[in-house]
Jmol script that loads the backbone (N, CA, C; Angstrom):
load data "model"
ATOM      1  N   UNK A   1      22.438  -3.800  -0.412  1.00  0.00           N
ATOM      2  CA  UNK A   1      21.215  -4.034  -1.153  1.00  0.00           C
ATOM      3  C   UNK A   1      19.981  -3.685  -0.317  1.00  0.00           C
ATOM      4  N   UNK A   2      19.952  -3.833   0.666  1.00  0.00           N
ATOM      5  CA  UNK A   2      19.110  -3.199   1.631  1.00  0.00           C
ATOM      6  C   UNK A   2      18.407  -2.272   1.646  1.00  0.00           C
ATOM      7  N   UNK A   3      18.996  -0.918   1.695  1.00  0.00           N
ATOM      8  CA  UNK A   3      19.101   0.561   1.292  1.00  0.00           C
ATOM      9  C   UNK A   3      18.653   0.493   0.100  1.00  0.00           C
ATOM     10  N   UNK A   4      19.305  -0.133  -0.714  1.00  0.00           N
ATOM     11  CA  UNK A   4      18.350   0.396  -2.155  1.00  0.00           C
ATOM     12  C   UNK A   4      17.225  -0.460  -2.343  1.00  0.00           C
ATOM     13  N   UNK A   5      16.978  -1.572  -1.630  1.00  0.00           N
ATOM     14  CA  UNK A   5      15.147  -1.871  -1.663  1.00  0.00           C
ATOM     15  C   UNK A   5      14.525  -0.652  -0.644  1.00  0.00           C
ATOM     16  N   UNK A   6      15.402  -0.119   0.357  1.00  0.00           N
ATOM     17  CA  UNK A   6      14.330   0.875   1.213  1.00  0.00           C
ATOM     18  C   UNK A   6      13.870   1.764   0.566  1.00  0.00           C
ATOM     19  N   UNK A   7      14.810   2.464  -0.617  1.00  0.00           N
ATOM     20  CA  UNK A   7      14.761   3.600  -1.069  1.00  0.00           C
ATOM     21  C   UNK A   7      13.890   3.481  -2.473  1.00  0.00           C
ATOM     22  N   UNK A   8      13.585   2.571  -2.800  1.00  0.00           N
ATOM     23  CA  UNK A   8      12.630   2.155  -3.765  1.00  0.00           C
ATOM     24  C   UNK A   8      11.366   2.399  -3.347  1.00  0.00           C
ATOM     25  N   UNK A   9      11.263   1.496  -2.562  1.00  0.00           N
ATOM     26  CA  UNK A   9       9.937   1.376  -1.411  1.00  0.00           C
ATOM     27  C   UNK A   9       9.460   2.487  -1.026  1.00  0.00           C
ATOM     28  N   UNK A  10      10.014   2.973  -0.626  1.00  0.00           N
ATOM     29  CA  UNK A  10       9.728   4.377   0.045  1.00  0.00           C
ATOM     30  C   UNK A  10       9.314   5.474  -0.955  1.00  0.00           C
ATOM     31  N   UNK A  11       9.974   5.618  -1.891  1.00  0.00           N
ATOM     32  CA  UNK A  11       9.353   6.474  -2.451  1.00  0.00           C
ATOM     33  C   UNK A  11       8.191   5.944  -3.628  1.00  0.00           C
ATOM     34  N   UNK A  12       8.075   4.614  -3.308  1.00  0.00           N
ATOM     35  CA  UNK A  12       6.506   4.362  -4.159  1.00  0.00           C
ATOM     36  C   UNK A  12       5.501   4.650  -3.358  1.00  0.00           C
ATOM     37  N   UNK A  13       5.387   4.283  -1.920  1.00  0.00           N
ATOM     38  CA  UNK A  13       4.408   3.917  -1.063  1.00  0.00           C
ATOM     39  C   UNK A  13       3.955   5.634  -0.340  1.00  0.00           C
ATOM     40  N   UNK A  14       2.815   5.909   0.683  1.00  0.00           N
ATOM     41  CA  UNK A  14       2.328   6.934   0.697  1.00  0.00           C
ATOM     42  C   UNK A  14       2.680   6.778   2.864  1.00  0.00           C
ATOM     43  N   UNK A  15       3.120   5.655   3.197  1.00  0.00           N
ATOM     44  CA  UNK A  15       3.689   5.587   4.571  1.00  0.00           C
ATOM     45  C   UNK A  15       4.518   4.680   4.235  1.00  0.00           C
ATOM     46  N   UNK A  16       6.033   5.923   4.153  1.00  0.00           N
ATOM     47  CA  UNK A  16       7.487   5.497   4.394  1.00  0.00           C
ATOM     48  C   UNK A  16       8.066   5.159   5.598  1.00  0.00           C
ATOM     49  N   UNK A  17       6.965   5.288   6.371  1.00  0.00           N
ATOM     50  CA  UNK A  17       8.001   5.052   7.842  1.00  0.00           C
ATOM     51  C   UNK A  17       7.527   3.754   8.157  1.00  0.00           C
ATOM     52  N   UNK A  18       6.420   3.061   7.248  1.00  0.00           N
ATOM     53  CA  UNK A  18       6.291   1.748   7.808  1.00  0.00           C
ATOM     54  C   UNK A  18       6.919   0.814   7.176  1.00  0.00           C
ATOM     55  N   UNK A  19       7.660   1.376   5.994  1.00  0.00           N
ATOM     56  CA  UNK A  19       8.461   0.400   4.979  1.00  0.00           C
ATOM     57  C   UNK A  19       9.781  -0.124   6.277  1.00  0.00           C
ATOM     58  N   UNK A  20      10.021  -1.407   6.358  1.00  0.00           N
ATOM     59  CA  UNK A  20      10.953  -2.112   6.559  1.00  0.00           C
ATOM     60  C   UNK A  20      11.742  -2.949   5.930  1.00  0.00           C
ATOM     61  N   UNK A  21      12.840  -3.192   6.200  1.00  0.00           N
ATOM     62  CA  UNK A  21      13.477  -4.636   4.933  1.00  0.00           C
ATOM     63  C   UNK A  21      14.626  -5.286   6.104  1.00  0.00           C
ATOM     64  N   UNK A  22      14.113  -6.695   6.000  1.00  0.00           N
ATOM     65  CA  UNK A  22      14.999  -7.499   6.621  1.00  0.00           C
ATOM     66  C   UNK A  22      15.897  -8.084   6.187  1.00  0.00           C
ATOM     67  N   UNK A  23      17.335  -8.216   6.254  1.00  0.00           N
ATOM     68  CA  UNK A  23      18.266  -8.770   4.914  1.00  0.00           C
ATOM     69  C   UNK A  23      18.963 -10.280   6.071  1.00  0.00           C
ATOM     70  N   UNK A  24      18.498 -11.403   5.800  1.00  0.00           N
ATOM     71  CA  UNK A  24      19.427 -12.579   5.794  1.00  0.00           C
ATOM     72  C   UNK A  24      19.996 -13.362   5.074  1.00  0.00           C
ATOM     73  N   UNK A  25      21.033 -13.570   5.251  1.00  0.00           N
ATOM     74  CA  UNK A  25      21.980 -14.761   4.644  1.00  0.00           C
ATOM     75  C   UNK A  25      21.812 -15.932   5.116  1.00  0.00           C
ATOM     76  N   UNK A  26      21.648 -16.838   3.603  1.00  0.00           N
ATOM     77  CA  UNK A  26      20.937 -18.431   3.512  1.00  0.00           C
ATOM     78  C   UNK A  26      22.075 -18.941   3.064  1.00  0.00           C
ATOM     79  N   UNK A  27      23.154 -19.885   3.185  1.00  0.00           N
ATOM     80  CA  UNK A  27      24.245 -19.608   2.323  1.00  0.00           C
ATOM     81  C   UNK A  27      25.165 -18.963   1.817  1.00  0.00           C
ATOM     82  N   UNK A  28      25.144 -19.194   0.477  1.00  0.00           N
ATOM     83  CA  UNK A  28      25.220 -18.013  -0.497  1.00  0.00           C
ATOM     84  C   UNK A  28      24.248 -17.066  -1.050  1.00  0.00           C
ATOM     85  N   UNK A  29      23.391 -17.100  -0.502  1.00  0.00           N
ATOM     86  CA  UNK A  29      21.757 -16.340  -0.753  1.00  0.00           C
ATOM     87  C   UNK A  29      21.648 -15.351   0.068  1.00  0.00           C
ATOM     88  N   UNK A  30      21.497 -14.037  -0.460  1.00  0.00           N
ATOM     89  CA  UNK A  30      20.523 -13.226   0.668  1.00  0.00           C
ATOM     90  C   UNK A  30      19.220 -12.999   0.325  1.00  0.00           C
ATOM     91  N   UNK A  31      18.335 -13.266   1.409  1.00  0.00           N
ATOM     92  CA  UNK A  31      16.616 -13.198   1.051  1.00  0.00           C
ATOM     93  C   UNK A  31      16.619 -11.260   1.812  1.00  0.00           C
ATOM     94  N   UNK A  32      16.166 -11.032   1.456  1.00  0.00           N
ATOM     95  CA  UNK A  32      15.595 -10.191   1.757  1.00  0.00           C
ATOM     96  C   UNK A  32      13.965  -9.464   1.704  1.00  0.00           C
ATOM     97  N   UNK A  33      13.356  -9.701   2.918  1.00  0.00           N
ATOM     98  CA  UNK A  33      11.761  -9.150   3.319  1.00  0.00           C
ATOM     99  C   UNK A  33      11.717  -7.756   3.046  1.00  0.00           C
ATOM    100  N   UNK A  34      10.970  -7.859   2.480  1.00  0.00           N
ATOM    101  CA  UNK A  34       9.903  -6.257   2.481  1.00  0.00           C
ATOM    102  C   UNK A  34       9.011  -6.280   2.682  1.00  0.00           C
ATOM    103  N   UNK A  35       8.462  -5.206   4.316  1.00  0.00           N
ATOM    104  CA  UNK A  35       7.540  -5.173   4.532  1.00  0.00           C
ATOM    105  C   UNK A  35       7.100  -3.859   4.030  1.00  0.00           C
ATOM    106  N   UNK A  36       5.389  -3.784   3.658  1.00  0.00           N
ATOM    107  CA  UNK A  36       5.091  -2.320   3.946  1.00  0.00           C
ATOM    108  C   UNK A  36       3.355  -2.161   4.647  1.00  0.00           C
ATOM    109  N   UNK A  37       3.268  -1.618   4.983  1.00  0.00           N
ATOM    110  CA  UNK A  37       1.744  -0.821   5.016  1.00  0.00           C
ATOM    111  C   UNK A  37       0.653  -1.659   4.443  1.00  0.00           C
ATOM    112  N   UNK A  38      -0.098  -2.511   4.798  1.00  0.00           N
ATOM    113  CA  UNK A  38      -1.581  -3.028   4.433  1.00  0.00           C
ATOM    114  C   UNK A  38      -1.570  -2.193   2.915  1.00  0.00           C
ATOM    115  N   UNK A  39      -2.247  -1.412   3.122  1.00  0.00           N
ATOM    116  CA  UNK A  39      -3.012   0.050   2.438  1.00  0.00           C
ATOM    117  C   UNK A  39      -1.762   0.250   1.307  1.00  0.00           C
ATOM    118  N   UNK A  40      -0.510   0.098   1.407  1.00  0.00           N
ATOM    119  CA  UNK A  40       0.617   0.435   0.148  1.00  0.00           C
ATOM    120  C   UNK A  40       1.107  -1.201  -0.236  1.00  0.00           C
ATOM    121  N   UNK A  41       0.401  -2.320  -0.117  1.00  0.00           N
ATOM    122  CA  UNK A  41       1.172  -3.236  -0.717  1.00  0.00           C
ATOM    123  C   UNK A  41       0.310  -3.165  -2.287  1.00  0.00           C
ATOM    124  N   UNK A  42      -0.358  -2.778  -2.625  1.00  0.00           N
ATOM    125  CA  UNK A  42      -0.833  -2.878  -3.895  1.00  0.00           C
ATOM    126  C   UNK A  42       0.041  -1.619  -4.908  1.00  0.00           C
ATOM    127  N   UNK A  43       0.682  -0.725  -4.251  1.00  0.00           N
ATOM    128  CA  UNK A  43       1.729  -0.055  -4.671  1.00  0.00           C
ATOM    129  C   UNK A  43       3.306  -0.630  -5.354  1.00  0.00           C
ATOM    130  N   UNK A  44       3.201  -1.364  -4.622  1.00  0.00           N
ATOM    131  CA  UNK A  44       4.757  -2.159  -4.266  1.00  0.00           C
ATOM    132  C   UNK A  44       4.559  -3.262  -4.540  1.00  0.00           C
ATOM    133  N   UNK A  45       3.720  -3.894  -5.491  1.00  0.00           N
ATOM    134  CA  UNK A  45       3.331  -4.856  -6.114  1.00  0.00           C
ATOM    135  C   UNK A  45       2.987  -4.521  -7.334  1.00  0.00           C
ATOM    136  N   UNK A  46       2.174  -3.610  -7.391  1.00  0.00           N
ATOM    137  CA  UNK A  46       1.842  -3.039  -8.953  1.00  0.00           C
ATOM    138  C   UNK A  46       0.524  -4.245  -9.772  1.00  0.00           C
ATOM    139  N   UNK A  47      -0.281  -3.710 -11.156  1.00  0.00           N
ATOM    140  CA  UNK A  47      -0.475  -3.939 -11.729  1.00  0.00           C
ATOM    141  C   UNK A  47       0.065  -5.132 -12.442  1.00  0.00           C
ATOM    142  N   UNK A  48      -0.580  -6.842 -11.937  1.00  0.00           N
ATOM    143  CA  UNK A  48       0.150  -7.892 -12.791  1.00  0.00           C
ATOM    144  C   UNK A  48       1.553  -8.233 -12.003  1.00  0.00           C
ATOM    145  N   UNK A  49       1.574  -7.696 -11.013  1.00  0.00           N
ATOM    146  CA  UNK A  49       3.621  -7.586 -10.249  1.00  0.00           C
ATOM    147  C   UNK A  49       4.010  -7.006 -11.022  1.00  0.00           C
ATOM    148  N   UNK A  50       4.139  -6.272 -11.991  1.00  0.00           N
ATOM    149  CA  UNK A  50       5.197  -5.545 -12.641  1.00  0.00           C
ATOM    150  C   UNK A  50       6.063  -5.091 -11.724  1.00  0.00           C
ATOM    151  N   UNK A  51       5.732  -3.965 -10.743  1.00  0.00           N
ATOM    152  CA  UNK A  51       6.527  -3.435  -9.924  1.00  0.00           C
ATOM    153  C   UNK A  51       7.247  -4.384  -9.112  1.00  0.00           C
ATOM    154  N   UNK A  52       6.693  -5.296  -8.689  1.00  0.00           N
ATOM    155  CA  UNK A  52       7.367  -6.295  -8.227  1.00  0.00           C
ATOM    156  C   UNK A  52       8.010  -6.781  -8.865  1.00  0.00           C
ATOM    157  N   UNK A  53       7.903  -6.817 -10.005  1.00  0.00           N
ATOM    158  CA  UNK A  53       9.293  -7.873 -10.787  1.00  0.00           C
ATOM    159  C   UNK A  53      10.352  -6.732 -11.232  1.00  0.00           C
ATOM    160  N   UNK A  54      10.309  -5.521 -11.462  1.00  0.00           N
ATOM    161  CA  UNK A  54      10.860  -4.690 -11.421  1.00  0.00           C
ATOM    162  C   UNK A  54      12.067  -4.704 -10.565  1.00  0.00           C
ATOM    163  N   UNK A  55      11.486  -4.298  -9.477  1.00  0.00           N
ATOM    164  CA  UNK A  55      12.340  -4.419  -8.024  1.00  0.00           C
ATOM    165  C   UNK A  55      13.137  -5.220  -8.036  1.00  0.00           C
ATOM    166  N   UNK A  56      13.073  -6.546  -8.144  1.00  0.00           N
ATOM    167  CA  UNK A  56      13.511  -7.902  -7.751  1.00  0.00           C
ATOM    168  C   UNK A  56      14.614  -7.608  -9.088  1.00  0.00           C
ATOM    169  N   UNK A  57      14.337  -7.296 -10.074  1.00  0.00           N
ATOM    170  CA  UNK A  57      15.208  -7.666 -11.528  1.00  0.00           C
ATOM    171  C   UNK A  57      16.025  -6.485 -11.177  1.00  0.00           C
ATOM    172  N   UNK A  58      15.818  -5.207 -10.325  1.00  0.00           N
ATOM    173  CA  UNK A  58      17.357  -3.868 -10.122  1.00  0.00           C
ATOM    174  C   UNK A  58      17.807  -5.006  -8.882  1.00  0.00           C
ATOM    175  N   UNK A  59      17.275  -5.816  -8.106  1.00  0.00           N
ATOM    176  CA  UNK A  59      18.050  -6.332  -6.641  1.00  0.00           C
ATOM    177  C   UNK A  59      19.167  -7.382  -7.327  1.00  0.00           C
ATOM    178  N   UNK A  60      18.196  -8.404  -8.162  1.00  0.00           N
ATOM    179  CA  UNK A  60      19.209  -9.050  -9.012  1.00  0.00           C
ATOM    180  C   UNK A  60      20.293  -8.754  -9.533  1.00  0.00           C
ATOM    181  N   UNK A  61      20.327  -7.597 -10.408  1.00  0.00           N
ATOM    182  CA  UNK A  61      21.057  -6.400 -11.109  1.00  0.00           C
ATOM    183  C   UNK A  61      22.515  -6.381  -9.908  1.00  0.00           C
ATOM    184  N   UNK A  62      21.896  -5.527  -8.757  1.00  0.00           N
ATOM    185  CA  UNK A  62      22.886  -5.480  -8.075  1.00  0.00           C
ATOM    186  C   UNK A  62      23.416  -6.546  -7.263  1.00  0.00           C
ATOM    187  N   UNK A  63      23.070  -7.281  -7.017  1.00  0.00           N
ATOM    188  CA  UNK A  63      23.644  -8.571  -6.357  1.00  0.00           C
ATOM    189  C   UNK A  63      24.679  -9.594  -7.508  1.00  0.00           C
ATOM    190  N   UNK A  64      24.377  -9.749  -8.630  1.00  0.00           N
ATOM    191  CA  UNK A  64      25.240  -9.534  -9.716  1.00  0.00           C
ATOM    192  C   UNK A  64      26.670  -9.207  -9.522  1.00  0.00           C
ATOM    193  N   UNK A  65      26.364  -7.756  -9.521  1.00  0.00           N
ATOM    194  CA  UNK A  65      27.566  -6.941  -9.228  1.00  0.00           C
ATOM    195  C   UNK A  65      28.736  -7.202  -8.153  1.00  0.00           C
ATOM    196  N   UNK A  66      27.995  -8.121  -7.434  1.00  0.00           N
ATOM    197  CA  UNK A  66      28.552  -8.017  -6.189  1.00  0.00           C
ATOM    198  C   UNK A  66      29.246  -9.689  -5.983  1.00  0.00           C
ATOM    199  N   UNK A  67      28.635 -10.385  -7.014  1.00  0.00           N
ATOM    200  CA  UNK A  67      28.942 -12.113  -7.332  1.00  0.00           C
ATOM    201  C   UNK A  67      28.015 -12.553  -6.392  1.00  0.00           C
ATOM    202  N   UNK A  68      26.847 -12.144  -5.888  1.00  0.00           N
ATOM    203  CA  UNK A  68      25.745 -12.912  -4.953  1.00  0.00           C
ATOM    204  C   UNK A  68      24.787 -13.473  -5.473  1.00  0.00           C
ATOM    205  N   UNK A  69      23.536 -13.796  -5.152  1.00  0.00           N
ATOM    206  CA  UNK A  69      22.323 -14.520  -5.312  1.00  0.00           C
ATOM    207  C   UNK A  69      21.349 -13.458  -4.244  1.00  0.00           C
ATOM    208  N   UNK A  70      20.280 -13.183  -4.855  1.00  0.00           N
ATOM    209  CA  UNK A  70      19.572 -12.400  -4.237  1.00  0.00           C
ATOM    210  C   UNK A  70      17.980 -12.555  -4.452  1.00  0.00           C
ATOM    211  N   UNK A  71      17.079 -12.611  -3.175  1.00  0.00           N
ATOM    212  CA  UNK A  71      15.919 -13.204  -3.537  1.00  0.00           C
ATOM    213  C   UNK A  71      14.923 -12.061  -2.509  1.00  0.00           C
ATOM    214  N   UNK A  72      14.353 -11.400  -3.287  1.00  0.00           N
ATOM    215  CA  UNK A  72      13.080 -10.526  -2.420  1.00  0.00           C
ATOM    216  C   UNK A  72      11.907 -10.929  -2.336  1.00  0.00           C
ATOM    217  N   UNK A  73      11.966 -11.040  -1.083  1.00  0.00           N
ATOM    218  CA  UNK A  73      10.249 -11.430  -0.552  1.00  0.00           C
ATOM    219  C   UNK A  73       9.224 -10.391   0.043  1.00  0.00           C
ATOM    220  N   UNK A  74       8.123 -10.158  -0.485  1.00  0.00           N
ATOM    221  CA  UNK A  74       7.331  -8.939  -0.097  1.00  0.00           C
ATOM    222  C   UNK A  74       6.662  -8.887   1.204  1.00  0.00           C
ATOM    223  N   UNK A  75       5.983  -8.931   2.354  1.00  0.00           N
ATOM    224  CA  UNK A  75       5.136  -9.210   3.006  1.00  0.00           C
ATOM    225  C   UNK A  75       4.406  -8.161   3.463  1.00  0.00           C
TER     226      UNK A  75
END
end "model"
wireframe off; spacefill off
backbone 0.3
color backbone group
């Protein structure tokens, strides 16, 4: 799940090399951080969070798949 928040990220934002994602396990939970760029978090947040809830609802999606719990945090 990692990889596919990087690969999201990355291609919204305009500096991909500052996108990071930290993935820990809480439990049965993985949180996973996303960082990006000052200047690209209004990208990767979107209008209202849309994009943000976006994201979070394909991470859900796939964590699903997988029988996990999955929780993205932006920073």
């Amino acid at each position: 799940m990692k990889e596919l928040v990087e690969v999201i990220a990355k291609a919204l934002v305009d500096h991909p090399e500052a996108v990071s994602v930290l993935e820990k396990e809480e439990g049965n939970e993985t949180v996973l951080e996303l960082s990006v760029d000052p200047s690209d978090m209004g990208k990767v947040i979107g209008k209202q969070g849309r994009i943000a809830k976006a994201i979070r609802c394909v991470v859900k999606a796939a964590a699903s798949r997988e029988d996990k719990k999955a929780v993205l945090e932006i920073q």
